[in-house]
DSSP file (Angstrom, degrees, kcal/mol; ACC not computed):
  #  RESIDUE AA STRUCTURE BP1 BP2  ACC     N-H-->O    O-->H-N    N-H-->O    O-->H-N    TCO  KAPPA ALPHA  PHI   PSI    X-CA   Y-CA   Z-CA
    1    1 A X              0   0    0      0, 0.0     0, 0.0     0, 0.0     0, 0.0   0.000 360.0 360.0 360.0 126.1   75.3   50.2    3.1
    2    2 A X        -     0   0    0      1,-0.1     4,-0.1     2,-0.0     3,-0.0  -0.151 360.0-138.0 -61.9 175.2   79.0   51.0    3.1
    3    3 A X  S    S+     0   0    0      2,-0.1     2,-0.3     3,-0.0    -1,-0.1   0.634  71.0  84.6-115.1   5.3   81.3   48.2    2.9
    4    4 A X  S    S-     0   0    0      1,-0.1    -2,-0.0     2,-0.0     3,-0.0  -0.754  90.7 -84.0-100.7 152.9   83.9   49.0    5.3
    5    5 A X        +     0   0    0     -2,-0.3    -1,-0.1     1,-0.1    -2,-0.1  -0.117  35.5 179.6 -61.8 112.8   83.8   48.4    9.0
    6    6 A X  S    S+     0   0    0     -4,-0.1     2,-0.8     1,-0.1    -1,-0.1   0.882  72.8  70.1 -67.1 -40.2   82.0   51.0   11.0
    7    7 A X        +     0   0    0      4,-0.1     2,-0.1     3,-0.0    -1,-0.1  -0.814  65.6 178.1 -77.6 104.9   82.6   49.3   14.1
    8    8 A X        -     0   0    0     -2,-0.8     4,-0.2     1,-0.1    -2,-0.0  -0.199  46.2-111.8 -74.7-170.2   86.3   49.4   15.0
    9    9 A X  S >> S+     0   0    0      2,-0.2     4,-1.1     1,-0.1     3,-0.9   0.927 118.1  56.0 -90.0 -45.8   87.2   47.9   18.1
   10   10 A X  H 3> S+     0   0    0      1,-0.3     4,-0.7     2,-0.2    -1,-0.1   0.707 113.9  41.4 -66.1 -10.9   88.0   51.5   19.6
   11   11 A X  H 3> S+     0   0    0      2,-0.2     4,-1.2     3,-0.1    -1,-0.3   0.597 112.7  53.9-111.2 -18.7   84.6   52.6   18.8
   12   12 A X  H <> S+     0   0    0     -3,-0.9     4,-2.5    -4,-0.2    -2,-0.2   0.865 113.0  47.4 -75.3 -23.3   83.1   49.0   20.0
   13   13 A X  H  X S+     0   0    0     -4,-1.1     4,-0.8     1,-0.2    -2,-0.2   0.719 111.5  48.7-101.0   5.0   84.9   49.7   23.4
   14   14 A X  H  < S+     0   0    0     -4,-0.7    -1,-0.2    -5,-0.2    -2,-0.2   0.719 109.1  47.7 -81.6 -16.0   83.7   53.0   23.7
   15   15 A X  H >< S+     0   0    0     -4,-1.2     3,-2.0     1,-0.2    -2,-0.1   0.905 110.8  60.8 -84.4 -40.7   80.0   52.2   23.0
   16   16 A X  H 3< S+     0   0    0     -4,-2.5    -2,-0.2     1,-0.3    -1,-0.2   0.866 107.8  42.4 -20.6 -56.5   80.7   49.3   25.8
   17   17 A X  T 3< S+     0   0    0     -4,-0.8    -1,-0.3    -5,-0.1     2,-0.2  -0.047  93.7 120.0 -99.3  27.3   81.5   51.8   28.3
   18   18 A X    <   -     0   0    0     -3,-2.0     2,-0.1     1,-0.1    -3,-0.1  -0.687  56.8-128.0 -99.0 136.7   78.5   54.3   27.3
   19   19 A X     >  -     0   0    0     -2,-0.2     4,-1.7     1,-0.1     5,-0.5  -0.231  38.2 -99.1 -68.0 178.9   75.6   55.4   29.8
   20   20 A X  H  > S+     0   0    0      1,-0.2     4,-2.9     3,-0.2     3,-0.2   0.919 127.1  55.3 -68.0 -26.0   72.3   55.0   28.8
   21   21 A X  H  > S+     0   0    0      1,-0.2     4,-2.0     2,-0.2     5,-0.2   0.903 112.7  36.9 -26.5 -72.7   72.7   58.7   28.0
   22   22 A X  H  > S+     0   0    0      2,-0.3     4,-0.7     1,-0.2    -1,-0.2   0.629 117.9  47.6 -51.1 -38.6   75.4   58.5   26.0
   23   23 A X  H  X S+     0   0    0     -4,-1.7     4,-1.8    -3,-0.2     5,-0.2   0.835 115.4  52.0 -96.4 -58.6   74.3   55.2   24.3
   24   24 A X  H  X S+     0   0    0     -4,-2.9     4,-1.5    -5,-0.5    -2,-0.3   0.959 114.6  47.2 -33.2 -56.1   70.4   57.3   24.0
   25   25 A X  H  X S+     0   0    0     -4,-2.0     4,-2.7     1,-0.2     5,-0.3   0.848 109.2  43.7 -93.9 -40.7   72.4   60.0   22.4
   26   26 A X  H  X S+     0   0    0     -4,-0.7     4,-2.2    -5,-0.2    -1,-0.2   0.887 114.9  53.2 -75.9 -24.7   74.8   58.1   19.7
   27   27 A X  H  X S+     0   0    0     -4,-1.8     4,-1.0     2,-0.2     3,-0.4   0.952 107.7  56.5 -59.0 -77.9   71.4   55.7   18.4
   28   28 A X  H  X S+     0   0    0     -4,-1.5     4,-2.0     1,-0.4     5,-0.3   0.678 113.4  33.6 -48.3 -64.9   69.7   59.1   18.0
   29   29 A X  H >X S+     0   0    0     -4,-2.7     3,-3.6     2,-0.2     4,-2.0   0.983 115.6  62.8 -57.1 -55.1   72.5   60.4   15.6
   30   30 A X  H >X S+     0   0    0     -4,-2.2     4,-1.0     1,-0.4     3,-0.8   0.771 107.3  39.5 -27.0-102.8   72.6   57.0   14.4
   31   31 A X  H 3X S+     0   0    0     -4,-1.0     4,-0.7     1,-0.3    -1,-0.4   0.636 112.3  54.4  -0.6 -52.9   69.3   57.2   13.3
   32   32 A X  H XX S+     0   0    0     -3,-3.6     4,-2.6    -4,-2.0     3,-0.9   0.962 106.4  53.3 -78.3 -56.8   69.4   60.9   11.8
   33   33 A X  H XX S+     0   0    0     -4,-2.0     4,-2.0    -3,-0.8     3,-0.7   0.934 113.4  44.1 -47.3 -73.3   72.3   60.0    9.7
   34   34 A X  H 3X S+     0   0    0     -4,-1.0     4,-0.8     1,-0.3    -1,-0.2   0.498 118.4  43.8 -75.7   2.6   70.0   56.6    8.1
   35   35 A X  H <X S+     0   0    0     -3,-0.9     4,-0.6    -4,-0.7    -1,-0.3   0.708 114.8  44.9-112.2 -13.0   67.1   58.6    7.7
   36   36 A X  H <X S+     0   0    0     -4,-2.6     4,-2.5    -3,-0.7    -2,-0.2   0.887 116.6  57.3 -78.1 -40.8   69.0   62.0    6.1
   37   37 A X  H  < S+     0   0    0     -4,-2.0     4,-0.3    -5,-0.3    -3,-0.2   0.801 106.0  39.3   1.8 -75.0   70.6   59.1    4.2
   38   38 A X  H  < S+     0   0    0     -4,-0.8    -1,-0.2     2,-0.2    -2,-0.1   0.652 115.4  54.4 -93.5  -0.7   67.2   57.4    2.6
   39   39 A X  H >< S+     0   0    0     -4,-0.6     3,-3.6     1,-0.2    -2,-0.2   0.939 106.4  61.3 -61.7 -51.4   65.5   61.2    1.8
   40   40 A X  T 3< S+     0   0    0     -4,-2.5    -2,-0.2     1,-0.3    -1,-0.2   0.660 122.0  12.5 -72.8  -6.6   68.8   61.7    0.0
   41   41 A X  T 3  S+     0   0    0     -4,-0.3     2,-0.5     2,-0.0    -1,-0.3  -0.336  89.4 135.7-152.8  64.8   68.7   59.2   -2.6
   42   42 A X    <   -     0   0    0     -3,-3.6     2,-0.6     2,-0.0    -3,-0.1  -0.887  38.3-166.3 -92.8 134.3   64.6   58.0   -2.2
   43   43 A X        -     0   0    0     -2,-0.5     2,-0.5     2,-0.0    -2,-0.0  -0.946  14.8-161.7-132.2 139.7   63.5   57.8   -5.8
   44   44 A X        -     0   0    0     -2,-0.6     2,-0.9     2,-0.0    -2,-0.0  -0.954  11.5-144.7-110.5 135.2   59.9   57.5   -7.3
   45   45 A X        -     0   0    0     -2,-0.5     2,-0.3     2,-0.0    -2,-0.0  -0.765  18.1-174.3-118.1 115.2   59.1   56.5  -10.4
   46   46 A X        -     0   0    0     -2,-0.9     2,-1.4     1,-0.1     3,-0.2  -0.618  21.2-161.0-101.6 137.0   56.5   58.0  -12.0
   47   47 A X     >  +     0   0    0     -2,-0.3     4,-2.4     1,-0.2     5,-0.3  -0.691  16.7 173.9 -88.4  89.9   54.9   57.1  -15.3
   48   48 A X  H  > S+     0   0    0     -2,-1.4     4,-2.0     1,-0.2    -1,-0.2   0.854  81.4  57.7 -66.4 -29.9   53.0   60.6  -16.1
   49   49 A X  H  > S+     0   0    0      1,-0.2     4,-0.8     2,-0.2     5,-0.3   0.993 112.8  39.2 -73.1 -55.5   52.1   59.1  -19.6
   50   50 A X  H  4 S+     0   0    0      2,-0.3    -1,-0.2     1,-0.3    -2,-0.2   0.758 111.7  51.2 -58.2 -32.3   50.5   56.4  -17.9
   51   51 A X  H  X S+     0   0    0     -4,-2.4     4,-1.9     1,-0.2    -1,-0.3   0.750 113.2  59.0 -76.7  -6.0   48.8   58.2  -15.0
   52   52 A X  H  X S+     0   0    0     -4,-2.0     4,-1.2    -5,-0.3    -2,-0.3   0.783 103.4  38.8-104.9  10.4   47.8   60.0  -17.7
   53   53 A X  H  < S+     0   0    0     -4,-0.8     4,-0.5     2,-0.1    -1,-0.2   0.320 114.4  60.6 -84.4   0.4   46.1   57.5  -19.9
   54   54 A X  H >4 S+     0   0    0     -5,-0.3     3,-1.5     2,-0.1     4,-0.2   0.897 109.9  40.7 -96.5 -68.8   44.7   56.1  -16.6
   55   55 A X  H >< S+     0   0    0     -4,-1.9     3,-1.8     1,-0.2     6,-0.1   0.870 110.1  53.9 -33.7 -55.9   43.1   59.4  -15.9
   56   56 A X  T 3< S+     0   0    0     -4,-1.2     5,-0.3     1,-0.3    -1,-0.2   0.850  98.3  63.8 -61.5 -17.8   41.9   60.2  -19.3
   57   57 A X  T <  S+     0   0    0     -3,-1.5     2,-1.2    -4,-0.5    -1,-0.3   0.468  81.3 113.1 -79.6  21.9   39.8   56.5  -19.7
   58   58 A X  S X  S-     0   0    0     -3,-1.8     3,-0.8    -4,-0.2    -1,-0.0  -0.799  77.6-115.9 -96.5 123.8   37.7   57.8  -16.8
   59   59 A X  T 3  S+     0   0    0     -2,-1.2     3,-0.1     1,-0.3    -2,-0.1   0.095 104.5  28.4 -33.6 117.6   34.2   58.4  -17.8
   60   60 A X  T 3  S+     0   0    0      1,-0.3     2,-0.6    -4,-0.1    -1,-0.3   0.292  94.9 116.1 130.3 -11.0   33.2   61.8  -17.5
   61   61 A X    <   -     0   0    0     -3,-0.8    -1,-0.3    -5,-0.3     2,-0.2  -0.856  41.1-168.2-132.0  99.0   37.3   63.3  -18.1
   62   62 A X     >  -     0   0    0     -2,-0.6     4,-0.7    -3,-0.1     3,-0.4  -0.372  38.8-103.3-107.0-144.3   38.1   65.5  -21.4
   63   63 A X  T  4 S+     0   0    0      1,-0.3     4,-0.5     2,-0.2     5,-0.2   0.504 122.3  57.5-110.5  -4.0   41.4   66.6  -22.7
   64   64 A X  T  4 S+     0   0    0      2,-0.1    -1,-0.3     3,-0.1     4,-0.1   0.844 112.9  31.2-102.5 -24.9   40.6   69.7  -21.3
   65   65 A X  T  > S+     0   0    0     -3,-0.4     4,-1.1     2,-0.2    -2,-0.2   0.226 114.8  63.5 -69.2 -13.6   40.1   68.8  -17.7
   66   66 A X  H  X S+     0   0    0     -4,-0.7     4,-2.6     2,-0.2    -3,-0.2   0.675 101.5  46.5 -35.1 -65.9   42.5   66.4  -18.4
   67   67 A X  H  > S+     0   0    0     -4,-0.5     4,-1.2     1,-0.2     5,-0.3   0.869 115.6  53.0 -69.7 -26.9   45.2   69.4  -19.2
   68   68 A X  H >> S+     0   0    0      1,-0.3     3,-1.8     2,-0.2     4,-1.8   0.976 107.6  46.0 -67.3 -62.4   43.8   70.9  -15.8
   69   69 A X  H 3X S+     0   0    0     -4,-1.1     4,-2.6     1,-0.3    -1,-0.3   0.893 114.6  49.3 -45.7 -53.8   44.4   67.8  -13.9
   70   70 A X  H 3X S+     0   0    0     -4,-2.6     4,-0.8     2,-0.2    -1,-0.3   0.370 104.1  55.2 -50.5 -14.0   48.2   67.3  -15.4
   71   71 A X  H <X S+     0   0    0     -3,-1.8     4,-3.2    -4,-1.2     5,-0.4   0.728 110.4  50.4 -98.5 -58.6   49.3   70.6  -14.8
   72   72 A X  H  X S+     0   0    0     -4,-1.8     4,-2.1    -5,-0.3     3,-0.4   0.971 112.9  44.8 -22.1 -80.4   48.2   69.8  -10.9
   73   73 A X  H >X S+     0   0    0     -4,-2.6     3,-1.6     1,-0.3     4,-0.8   0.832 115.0  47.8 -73.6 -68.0   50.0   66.8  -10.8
   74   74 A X  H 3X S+     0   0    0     -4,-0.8     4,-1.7     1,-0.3    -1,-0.3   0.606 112.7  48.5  -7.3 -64.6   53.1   68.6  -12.6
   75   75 A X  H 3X S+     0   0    0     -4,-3.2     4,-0.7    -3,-0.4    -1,-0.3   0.781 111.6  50.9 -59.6 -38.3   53.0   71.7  -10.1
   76   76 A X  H <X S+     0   0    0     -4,-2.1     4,-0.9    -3,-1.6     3,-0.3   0.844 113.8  45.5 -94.2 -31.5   52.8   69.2   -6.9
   77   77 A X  H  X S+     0   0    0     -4,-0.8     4,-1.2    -5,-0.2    -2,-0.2   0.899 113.4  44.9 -70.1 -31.9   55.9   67.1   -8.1
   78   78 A X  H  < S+     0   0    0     -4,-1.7     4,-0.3     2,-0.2    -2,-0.2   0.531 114.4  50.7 -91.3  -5.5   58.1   69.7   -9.0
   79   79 A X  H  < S+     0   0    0     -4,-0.7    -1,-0.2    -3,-0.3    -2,-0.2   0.438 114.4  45.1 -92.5 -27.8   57.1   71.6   -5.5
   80   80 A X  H  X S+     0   0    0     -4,-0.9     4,-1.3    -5,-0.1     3,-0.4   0.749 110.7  56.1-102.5  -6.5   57.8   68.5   -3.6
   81   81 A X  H  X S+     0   0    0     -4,-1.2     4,-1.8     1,-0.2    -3,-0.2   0.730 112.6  45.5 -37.2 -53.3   61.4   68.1   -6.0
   82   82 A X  H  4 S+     0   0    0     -4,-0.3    -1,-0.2     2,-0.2    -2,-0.1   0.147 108.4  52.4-102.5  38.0   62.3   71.3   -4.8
   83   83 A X  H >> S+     0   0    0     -3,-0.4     4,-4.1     2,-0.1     3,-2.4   0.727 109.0  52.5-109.2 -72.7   61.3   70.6   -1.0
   84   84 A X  H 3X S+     0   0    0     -4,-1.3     4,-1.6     1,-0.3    -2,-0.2   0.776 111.2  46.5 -39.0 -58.0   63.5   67.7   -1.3
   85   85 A X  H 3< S+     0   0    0     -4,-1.8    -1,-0.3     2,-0.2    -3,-0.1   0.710 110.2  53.4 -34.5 -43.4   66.4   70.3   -2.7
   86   86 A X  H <4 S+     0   0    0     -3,-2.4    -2,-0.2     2,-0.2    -1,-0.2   0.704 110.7  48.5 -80.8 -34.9   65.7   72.6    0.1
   87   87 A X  H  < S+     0   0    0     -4,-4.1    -2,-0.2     1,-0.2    -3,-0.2   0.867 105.9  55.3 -88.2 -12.6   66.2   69.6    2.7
   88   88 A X  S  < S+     0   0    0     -4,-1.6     2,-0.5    -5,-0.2    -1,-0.2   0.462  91.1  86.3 -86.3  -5.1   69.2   68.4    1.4
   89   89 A X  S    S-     0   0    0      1,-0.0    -3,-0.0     2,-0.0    -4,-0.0  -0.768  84.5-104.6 -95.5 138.8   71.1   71.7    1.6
   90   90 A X              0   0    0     -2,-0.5    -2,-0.1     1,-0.1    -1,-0.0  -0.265 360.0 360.0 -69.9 156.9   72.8   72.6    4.7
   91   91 A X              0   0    0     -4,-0.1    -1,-0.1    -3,-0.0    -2,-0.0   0.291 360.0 360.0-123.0 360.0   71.4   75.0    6.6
């Protein structure tokens, strides 16, 4: 959250004097703004060494099905990384 005041008083007496239109219309950006906002700096942190020791103790899971699975999981972060890229450039 920045730390300087968003609400001036000229922008408190203009929201004052807003229709519901108006007042509908500025939330809306409002909104768009804090949700382009938490895309642009959401971070996961993934331990692939650990989902992959997690994977491998399951019964039935060799190092070759194993590779298969990791290569999956690889493909699907790095397709949703560049999603993420694609939505943060203006269009």
């Amino acid at each position: 959250m920045p730390k300087e005041n968003l609400l001036t008083r000229d922008l408190y007496r203009q929201i004052k004097s807003m229709d519901r239109s108006a007042m509908e219309k500025t939330l809306n950006n409002i909104y768009e703004m804090g949700a382009k906002d938490a895309l642009d700096n959401a971070v996961i942190d993934l331990d692939i060494g650990k989902i992959r020791s997690e994977i491998g103790a399951v019964s039935g899971i060799g190092e070759k099905r194993l590779e298969q699975i990791m290569e999956i999981i690889q493909r699907n972060i790095a397709e949703a990384d560049s999603k993420d890229a694609d939505a943060g450039s203006v269009k």
